[in-house]
Structure formats: structure tokens, C-alpha cells
C-alpha positions as CSV (number, residue, x, y, z in Angstrom):
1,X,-20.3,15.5,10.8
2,X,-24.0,14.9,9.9
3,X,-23.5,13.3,6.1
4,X,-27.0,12.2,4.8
5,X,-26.9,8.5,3.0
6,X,-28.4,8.9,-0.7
7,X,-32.6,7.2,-0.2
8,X,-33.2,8.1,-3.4
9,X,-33.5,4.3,-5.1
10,X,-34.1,2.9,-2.1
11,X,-37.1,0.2,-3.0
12,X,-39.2,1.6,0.7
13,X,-42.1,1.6,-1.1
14,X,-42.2,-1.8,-1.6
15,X,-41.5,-3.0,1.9
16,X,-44.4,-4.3,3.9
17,X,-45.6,-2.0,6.7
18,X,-47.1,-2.8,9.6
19,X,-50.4,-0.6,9.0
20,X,-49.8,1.1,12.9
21,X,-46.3,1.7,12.4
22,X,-43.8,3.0,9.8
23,X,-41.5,0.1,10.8
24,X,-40.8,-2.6,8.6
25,X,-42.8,-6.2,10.0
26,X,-40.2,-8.7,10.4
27,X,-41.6,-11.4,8.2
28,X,-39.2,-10.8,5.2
29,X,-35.4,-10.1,5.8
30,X,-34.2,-6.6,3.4
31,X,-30.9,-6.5,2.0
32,X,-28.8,-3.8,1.5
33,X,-25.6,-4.6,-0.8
34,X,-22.4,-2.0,-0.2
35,X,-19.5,-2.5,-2.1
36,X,-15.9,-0.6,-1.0
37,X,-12.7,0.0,-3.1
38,X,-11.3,2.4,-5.1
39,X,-13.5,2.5,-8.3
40,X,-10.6,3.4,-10.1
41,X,-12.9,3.7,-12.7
42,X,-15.6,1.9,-11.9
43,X,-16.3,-0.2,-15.1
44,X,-19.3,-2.8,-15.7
45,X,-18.1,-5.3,-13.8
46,X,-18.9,-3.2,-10.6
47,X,-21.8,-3.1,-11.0
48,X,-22.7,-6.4,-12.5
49,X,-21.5,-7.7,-9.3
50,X,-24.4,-5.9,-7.7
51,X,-26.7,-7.7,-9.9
52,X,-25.3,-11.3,-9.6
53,X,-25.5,-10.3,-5.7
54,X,-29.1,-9.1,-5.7
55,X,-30.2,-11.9,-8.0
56,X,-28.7,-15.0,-5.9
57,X,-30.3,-13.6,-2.4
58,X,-33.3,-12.5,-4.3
59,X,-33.7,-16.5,-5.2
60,X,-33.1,-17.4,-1.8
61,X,-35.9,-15.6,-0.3
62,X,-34.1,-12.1,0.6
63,X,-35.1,-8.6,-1.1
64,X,-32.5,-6.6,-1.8
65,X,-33.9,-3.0,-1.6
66,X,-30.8,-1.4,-2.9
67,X,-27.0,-1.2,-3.0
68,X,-24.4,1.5,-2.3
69,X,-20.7,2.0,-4.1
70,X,-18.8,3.5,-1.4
71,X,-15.4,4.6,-3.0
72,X,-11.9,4.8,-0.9
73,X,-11.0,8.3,0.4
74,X,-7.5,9.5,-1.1
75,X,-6.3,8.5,2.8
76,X,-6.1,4.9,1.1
77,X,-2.8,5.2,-0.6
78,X,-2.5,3.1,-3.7
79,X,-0.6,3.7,-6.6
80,X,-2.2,5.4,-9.6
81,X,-5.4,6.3,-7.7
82,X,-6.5,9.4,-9.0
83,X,-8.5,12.0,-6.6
84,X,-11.7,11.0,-4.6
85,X,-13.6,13.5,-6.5
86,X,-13.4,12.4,-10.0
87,X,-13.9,8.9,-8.5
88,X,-17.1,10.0,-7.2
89,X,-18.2,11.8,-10.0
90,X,-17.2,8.5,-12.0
91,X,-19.7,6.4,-9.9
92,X,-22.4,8.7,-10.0
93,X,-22.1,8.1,-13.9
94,X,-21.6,4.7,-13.8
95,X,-24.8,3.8,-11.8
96,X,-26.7,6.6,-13.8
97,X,-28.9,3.8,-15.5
98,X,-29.3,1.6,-12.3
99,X,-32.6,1.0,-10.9
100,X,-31.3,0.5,-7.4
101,X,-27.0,1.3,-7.1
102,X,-26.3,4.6,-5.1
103,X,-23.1,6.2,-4.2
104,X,-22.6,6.7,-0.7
105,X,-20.0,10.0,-0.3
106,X,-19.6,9.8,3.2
107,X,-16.1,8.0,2.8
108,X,-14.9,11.0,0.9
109,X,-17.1,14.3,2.7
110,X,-15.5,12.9,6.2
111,X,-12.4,13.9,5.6
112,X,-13.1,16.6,3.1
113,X,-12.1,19.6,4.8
114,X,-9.3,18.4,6.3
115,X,-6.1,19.3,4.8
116,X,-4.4,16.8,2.7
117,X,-1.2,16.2,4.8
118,X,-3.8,15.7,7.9
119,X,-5.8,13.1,6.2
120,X,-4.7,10.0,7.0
121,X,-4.4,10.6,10.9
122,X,-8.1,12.6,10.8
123,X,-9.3,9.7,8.9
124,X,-7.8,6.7,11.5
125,X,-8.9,8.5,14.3
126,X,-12.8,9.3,13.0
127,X,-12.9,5.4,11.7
128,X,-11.6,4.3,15.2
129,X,-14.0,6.0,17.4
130,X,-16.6,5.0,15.0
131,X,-15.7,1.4,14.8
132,X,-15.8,1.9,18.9
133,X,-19.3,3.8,19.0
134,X,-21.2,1.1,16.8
135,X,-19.7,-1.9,16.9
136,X,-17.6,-2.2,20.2
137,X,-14.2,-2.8,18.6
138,X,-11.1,-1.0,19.2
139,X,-8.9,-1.6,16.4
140,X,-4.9,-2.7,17.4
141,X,-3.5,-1.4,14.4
142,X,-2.9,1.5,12.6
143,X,-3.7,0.3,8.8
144,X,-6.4,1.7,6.5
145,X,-9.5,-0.3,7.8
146,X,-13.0,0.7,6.3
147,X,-15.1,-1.6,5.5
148,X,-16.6,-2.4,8.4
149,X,-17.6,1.3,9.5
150,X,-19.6,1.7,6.5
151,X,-21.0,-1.2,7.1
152,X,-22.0,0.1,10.4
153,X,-22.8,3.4,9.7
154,X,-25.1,2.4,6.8
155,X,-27.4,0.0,9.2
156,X,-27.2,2.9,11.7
157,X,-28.7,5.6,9.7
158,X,-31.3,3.2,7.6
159,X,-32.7,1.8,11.2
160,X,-32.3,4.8,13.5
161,X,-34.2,7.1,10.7
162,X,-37.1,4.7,11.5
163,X,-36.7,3.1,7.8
164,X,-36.5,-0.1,9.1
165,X,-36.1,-2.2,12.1
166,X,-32.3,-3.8,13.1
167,X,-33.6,-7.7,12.9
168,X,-35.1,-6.8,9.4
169,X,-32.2,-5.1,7.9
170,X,-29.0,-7.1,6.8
171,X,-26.7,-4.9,5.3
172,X,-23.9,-7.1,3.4
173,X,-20.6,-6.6,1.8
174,X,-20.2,-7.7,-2.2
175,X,-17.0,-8.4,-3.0
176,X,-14.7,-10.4,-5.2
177,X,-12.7,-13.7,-4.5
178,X,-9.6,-11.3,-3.9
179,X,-11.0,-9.6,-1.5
180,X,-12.2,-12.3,0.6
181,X,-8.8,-14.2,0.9
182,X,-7.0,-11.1,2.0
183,X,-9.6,-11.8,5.2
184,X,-7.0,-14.5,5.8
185,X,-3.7,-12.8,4.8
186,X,-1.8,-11.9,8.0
187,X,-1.7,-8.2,8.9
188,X,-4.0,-7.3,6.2
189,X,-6.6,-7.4,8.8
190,X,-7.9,-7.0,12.0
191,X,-9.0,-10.2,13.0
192,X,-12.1,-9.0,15.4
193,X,-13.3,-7.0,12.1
194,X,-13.3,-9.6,9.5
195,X,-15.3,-11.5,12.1
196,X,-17.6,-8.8,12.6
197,X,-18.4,-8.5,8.8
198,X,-19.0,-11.9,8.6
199,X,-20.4,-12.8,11.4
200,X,-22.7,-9.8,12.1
201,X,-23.5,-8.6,8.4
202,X,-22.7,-11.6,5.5
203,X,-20.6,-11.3,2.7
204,X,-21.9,-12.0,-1.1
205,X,-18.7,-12.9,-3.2
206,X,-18.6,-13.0,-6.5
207,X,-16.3,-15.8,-7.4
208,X,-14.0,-15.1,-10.8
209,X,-12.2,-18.4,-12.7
210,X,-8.8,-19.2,-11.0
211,X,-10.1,-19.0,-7.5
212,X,-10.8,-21.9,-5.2
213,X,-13.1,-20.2,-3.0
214,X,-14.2,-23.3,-0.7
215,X,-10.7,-23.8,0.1
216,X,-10.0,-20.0,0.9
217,X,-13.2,-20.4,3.2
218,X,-11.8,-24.1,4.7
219,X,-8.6,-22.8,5.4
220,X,-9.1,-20.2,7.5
221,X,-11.0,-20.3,10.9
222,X,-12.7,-17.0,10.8
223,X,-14.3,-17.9,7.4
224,X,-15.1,-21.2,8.2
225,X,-16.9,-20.7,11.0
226,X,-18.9,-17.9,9.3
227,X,-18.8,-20.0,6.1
228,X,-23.0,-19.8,6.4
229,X,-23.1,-16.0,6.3
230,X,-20.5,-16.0,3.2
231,X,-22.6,-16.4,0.4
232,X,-20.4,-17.4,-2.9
233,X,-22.3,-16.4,-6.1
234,X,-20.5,-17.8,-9.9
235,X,-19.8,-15.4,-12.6
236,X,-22.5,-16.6,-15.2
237,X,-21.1,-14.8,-18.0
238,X,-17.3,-15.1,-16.6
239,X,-15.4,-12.0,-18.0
240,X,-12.5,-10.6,-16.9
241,X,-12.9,-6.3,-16.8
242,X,-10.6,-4.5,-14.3
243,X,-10.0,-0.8,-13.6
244,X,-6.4,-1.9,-13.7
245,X,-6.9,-2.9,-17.6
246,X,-9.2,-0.1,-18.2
247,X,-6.2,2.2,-17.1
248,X,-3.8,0.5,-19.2
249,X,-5.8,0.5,-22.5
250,X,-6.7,4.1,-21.6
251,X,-2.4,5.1,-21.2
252,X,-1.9,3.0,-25.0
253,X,-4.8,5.1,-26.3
254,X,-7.0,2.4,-27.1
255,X,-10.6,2.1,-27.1
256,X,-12.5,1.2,-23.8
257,X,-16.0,1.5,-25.2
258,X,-18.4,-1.4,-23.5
259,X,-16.1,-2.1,-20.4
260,X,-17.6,0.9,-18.5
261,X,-20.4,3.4,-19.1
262,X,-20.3,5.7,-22.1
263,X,-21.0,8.7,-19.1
264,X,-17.6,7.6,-17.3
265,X,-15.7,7.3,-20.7
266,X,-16.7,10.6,-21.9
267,X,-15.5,11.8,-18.2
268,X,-12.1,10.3,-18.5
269,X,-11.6,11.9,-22.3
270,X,-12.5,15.6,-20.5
271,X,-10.8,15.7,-17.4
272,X,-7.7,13.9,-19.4
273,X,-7.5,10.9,-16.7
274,X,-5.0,8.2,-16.8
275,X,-3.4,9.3,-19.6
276,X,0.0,7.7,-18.1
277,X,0.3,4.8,-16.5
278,X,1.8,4.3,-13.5
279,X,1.1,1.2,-12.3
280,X,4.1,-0.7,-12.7
């Protein structure tokens, strides 16, 4: 299935161009930022993360030309996450007023006419062959691994639309400190695709209070000897906003105004979302 990435607020136009081509001239490295999870609801930390990402390669030479939000499909089975659609509809709110963050749908249109009892096998079978087709990996086990296909699939379509060129595009994963020490949790990954993200594309985490992130990256070999593609950016204005404590404000009826957009609020309040909580 053909799904077309969102080019809207991609920053093209202010990529040099070689003046006899419409490929990109390989003096200046682009960076696209994706970040994966459930956005369930995306709130403002989200998407400050996208900021503190594009502002810490931005001083280090890069140019980030955009990022992408690329929520979970409902195949990823995690209590209290509410359908794929609202999700997406959530995001599209929530980066209304960006400049430069897009949703990417293809996580949720790839298994989108499949029936729902179908969905997880449609969706481990489409990610394999895909993971197979762009990066050369056959995955060895059978848990919800995604991260590195849209990784993939978004350099894929940016270079072979003629956008760009492959040594001038990095495409790179923004994440939190959580994220990147479940790299090194046994089983929670395929070891030949946490080394593919890191080694092949770079990972920008945002680092929250409480986590020793130079030891997660010393401890474990796959990090370590990627430690120069990791980039580890500091909260400057430390807060600590979840979509787990959205929820649970949202259950107590109390007020969530200023941890996510007004858009995605107003959302919530019609479609009468997380009314209950169910997380514990």
C-alpha cells in the first residue's frame, strides 16, 4: 500500500540545490526528527521534545528540516490506549501551531482495512518484510517492533522522491531516557535493530531528572559503541507532563489546560475520552 508521507512543512525550500539538479549538494547534513509511541494524548511535552531536539543539532551544525509524530497502531497492545484514530486526530491538533511537526499516518492506514482480530499478525508480517526490503534484517522474534521501519520507510520515500540524496539525509529517532534504556532491557528488543537505529540513523534523547543517561549508554555495548550517534540533549526547563497524568487528571475531572493544546482538550471533552481510568 502506496501511503504518501505529509511534505507539507517540510523546510525544501530552504535546502541548497545544486543549480543542475534537484538533489540536495552534500555540503550541509538535513535532519529529519520522528518520534514513535502511543500519543496517548500527545501533550506539550511531545512536542517540546522536538524543539530541544531541533535546537541542540541545529547548534551543532545540522538543519533539521522537519519532524514527524508517528503514533502506535492499535496492534500495539497497551492498557488504556484508546483507538488509533482519535490518537491521530489528537496529533494533528497538537502540532496545529508547529512550524515544522507533521503526523505521519502510515503506522495506522497499514493496517487499516484489515479486520481488527487480523491486525496484529497483518501488522508483524508487513513490518517484517519491510524491515527485510530496506534494511536487510530479519527479525527473530515475534514482539511489536516499529521503530526502526519508520525509520526506514521515511528516508526511503524523502530520497527515492528525489527530495534529497541518502548521504545528505539523517533521519533520527527523539526519544526520552526511558526509551533508550529499554534498548538494553533483555527481550524488549531485537538486538540487530537497536543497532541499526543507532548505528545507521542517531538517536536525540531528551534526558528527564532521575536518569543517569551516561551510565545507561556505558553499560550496555550496543549503546556504547554507538555512544557518538546518541546525542543526549537536557531538559532546560525540566517538567514533568505525561499522557499517563493527563489521563488521570482527565478520570478525577480536573483541569488539564496548559499541559496539551487547547485543540486536543477540547477533543477529549467531545468525543468523552478517558473519562475512566484504567491504568492501574
Amino acid at each position: 500500500m502506496d501511503i504518501p508521507l505529509p511534505l507539507d512543512k517540510l523546510s525544501l525550500g530552504s535546502m541548497n540545490r545544486d543549480a543542475s539538479s534537484n538533489i540536495v549538494t552534500k555540503d550541509q547534513i538535513y535532519v529529519v526528527l520522528v518520534s514513535t509511541g502511543s500519543f496517548n494524548p500527545p501533550t506539550y511535552m511531545h512536542l517540546r521534545m522536538f524543539e530541544l531536539a531541533r535546537d541542540a543539532l541545529n547548534s551543532e551544525g545540522y538543519y533539521v528540516i522537519g519532524g514527524y509524530m508517528s503514533p502506535a497502531n492499535d496492534a500495539y497492545k497497551k492498557r488504556g490506549l484508546i483507538s488509533v484514530e482519535h490518537r491521530i486526530q489528537m496529533c494533528d491538533l497538537a502540532c496545529k501551531s508547529s512550524p515544522f511537526i507533521m503526523v505521519d499516518p502510515w503506522e495506522f492506514k497499514l493496517c487499516g482495512n484489515v479486520e481488527k482480530k487480523h491486525n496484529a499478525m497483518f501488522y508483524k508480517t508487513s513490518l517484517h518484510f519491510i524491515l527485510y526490503q530496506f534494511c536487510g534484517i530479519k527479525a527473530r522474534q515475534s514482539s511489536y517492533q516499529r521503530t526502526l521501519t519508520v525509520l526506514a520507510r521515511i528516508k526511503s520515500y524523502l530520497c527515492e522522491s528525489g527530495f534529497i540524496s541518502r548521504e545528505s539525509l539523517k533521519v533520527m529517532l527523539v526519544c526520552g531516557s526511558d526509551l533508550l534504556e529499554s534498548f538494553s532491557i533483555p527481550g524488549a528488543w531485537i538486538h540487530e535493530q537497536v543497532r541499526t537505529i543507532c548505528r545507521d540513523y542517531g538517536v536525540v534523547c531528551i534526558c528527564r531528572e532521575g536518569k543517569d543517561v551516561t551510565k545507561i549508554l556505558s553499560e550496555d555495548d550496543i549503546l556504547n559503541e554507538n555512544k557518538e550517534n546518541i546525542k543526549v540533549v537536557d531538559e532546560s526547563v525540566p517538567n514533568q507532563i505525561s499522557s499517563t497524568r493527563l489521563r488521570e487528571c482527565i478520570s478525577r475531572g480536573l483541569s488539564v489546560k496548559y499541559l496539551t493544546a487547547d485543540e486536543v482538550i477540547d477533543y477529549i471533552g467531545q468525543q468523552n475520552l478517558y473519562l475512566n481510568s484504567i491504568d492501574h
